[in-house]
N, C-alpha and C positions, 0 to 999 in steps of 0.2 A: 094747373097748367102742366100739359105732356112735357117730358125731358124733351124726346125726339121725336118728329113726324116720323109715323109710317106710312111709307110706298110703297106702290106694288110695283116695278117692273112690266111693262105689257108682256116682252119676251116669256115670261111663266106663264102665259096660256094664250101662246103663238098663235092655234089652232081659231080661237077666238077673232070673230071681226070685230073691226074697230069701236063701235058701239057697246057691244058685250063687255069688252074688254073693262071701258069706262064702268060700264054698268054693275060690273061685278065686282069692281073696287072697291064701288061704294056701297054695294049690298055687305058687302065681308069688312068692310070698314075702316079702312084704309083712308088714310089722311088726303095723298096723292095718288098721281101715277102719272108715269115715265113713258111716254107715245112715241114711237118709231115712226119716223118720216116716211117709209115705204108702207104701214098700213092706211097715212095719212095721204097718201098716193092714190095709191091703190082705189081709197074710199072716193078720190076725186076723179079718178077716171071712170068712177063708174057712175059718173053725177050728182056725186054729194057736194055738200060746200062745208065750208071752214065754220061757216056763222051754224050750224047744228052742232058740230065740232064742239064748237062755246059753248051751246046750251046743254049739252050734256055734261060734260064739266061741272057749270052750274048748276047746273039742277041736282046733280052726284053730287057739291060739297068739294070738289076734288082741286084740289092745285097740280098743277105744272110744274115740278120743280126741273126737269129736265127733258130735251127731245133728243134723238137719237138715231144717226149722229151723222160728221161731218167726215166726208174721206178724201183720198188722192191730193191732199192740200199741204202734206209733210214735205213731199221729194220730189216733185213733177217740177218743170220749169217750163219757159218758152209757151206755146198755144195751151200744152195741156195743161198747164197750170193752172191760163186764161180760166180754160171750159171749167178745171175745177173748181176756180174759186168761184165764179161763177153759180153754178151749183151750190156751194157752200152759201153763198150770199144769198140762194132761194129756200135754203132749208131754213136759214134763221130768220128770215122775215115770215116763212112759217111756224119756225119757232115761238118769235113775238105773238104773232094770231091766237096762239092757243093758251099763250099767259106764260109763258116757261122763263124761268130767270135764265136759267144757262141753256147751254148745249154742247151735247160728246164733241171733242175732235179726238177720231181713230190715231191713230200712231202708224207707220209704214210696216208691210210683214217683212220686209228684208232690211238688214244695215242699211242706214241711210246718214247724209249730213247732215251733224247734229248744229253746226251752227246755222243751214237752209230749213234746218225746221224751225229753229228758234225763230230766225227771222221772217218765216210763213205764219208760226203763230202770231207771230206781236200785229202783224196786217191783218189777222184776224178777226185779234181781239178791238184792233181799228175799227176793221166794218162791223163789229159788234154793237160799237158804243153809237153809230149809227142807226142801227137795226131798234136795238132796245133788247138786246137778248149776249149773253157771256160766255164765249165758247172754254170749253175747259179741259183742258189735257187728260186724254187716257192712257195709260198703258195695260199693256195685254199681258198675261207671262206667258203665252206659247208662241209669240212671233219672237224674230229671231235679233231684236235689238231693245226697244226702247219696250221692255219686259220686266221693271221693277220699277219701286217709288223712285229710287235713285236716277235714274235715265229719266224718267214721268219728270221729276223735279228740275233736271238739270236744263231740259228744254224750257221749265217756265222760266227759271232763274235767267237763262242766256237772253230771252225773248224781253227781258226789265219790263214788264210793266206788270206795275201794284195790282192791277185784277187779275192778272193771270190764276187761275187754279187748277185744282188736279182732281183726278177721279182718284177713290181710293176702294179697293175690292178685296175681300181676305181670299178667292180662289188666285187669282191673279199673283198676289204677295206668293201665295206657298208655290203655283205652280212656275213661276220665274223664278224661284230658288230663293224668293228674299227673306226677310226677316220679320217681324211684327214692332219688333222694337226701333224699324226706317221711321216708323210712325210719328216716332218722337220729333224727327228732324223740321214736322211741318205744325203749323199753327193751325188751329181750328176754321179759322176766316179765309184762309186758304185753299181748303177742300169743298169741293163744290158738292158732291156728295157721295156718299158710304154705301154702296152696293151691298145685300150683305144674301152669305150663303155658305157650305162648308164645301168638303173636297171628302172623299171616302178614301180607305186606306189605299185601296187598289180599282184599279192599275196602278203603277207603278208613277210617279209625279210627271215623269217627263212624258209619260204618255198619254196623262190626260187631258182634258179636251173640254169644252163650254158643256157637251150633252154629260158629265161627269157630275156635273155639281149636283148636290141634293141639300134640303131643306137643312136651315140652320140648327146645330144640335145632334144633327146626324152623322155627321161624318167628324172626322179628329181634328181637325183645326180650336186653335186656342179664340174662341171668338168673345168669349167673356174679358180675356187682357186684351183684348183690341179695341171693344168698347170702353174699356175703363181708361186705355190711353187716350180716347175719343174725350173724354169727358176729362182728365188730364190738360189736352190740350185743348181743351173750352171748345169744341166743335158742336155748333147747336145746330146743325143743320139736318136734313132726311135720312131716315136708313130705307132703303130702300130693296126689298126681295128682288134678287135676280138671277134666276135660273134658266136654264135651256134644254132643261131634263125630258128627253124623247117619252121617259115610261109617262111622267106627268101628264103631258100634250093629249094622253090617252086616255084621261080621268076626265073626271066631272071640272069645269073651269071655277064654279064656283067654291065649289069642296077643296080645291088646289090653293083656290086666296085665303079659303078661310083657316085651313090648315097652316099655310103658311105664315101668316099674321101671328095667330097661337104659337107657331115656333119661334118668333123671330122675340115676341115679348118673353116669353119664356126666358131665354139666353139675355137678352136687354134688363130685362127686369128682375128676372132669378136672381 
């Protein structure tokens, strides 16, 4: 039995429609894979349906561990709140559809009320346990507040409820200035799941950016003591590859999964 699932991320080969994307998962071999609501959109405006959605899935071997993702639901209030949650409420019953235990919720990109979010999450995680799908905090490190574990955390802690979880990303940690050692503050059954990728030396931290990251191994992040705080704090859940790398987008899609699966065990396994 595998330590950790691996996933692919769909974001690592953007370029790719939604089909492909599945497909190429599970040709390069990957456990999972992580579905964007907007290619799942996108596939339904142009007359696809959810029930092929499944069967590709199926037929691939592939689990759902996460969709992607929830927004404008931290800091809005009054109507736009309504429309948001709203929305929110449709992404995770398509969440559900396609088998996914969790789903992202984005974080705000300006300062925002940390006790209005707490208390947006926890109604969240309400119409969650309706739905049949677990929305799970992310933070970003290049927005300009809720940009490390600490912030990520203190929303779920403010928000009390026992499912709340968090996203955890090693670009994210280095490029909000955090530490690898936040890690420890959380329990493994808490993290919904481990994005994993590196950061290069340059540009400069504060200037880097989602199209920065490159394949795990590559770039200077300590990601071998991140996994092993992973394992530390008994976290058995997905590592999951996720990049936004422009030069990638321009490569072969499958040669991208397949390369990156080899890099991510490599550092997991090494």
């Amino acid at each position: 039995m595998k330590e950790f699932e691996y996933c692919l991320n769909s974001s690592t080969i953007k370029p790719a429609g939604l089909r492909q994307k599945i497909e190429i998962a599970s040709q390069a071999g990957y456990d999972g894979i992580e579905l964007w609501h907007d290619d799942m959109d996108q596939y339904l405006r142009e007359g696809g349906v959810i029930a092929n959605v499944q069967k590709w899935l199926q037929d691939g071997g592939l689990s759902v561990p996460t969709t992607i993702y929830l927004k404008d639901w931290f800091e809005t209030d009054g109507e736009i709140y309504q429309k948001a949650i709203e929305e929110c409420r449709r992404r995770m019953y398509q969440s559900a559809e396609v088998g996914a235990e969790f789903v992202i919720a984005g974080p705000p990109m300006a300062h925002a009320d940390h006790d209005l979010g707490a208390q947006h999450y926890r109604e969240l995680l309400a119409i969650g346990r309706e739905v049949g799908v677990k929305p799970a905090m992310e933070f970003l490190g290049f927005v300009d507040d809720i940009n490390s574990i600490e912030k990520g955390w203190e929303i779920v802690e403010k928000a009390g409820d026992p499912e709340g979880t968090i996203v955890v990303d090693p670009f994210h940690i280095f490029r909000g200035g955090g530490d690898l050692e936040s890690m420890r503050q959380l329990e493994g059954d808490r993290i919904a799941i481990f994005h994993f990728n590196d950061a290069p030396r340059a540009p400069e931290r504060i200037e880097q950016h989602d199209k920065d990251r490159v394949y795990p191994g590559d770039g200077h992040l300590d990601l071998r003591s991140m996994v092993n705080i992973l394992r530390e704090i008994q976290y058995q859940g997905p590592i999951s590859l996720e990049l936004f790398n422009e030069t990638l987008w321009q490569q072969d899609p499958l040669e991208v999964a397949i390369i990156g699966l080899e890099k991510m065990r490599q550092v997991v396994e090494g």
